[in-house]
C-alpha positions in Angstrom: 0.0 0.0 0.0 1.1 3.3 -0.4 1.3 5.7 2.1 -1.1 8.0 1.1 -3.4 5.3 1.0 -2.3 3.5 4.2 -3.0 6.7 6.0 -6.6 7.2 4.5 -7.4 3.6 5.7 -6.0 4.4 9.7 -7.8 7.8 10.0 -11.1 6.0 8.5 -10.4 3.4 11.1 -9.5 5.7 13.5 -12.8 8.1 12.9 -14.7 4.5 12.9 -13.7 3.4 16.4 -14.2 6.9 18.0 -17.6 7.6 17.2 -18.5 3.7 18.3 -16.8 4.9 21.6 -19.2 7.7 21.6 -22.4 6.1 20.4 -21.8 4.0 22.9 -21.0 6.4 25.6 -24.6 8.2 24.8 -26.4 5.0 24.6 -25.1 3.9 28.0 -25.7 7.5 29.7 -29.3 8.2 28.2 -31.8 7.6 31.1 -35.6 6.0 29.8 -38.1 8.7 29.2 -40.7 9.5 32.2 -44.5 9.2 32.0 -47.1 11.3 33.7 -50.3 9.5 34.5 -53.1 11.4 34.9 -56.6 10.0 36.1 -59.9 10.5 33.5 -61.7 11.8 36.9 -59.0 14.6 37.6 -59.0 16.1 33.5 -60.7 19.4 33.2 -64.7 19.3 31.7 -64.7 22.4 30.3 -61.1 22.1 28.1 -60.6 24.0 25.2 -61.1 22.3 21.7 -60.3 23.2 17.5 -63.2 21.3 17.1 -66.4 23.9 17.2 -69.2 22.7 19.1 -72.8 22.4 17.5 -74.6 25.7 17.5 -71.4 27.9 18.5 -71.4 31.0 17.3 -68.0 30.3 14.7 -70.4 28.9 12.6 -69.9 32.5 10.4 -66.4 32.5 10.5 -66.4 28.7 9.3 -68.1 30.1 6.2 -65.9 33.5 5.5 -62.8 30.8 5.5 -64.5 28.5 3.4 -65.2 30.8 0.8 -62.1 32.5 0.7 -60.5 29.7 -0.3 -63.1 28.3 -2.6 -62.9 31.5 -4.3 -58.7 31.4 -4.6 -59.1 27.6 -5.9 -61.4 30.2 -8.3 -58.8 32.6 -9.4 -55.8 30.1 -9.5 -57.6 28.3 -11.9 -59.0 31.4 -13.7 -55.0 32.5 -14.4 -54.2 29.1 -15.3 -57.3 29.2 -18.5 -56.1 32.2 -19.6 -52.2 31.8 -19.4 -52.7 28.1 -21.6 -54.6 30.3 -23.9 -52.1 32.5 -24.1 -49.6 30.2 -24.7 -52.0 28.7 -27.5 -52.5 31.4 -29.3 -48.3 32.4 -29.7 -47.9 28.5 -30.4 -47.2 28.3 -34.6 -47.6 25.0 -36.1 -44.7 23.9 -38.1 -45.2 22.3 -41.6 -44.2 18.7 -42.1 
């Protein structure tokens, strides 16, 4: 082997056995996670949800977001028509 390459192949080695060391070292060290039971009886009624409730009054503000993004589903597709037109109408056939 050259000694170029016999170098290359101890510092790969080298770097190999170091971070085995050190995987190991975590592995070893690292303490198992901790769990917090808490009782059904002790969790709060009244807790905050994303979900709405029937007959809440976000019912309006449900509506405002749902059209607001049914009409920019509109317009996307509205500039997407006209730009393939536009590209249609510069598009020249070529004979052959």
């Amino acid at each position: 082997m050259t000694d170029v390459r016999r170098v290359a192949v101890v510092a790969t080695s080298l770097m190999l056995v170091v971070a085995g060391v050190l995987m190991t070292a975590t592995v070893a060290g690292a303490q198992a996670p901790t769990t917090t039971l808490v009782p059904i009886d002790e969790q709060p009624i009244n807790s905050p949800s994303i979900i709405p409730e029937p007959n809440s009054t976000s019912q309006p503000t449900q509506y405002v977001v749902m059209i607001a993004v049914l009409l920019g589903l509109a317009a996307i597709a509205l500039l997407v028509y006209r730009e393939s037109r536009k590209k249609a109408g510069n598009r020249t056939h070529k004979p052959g």
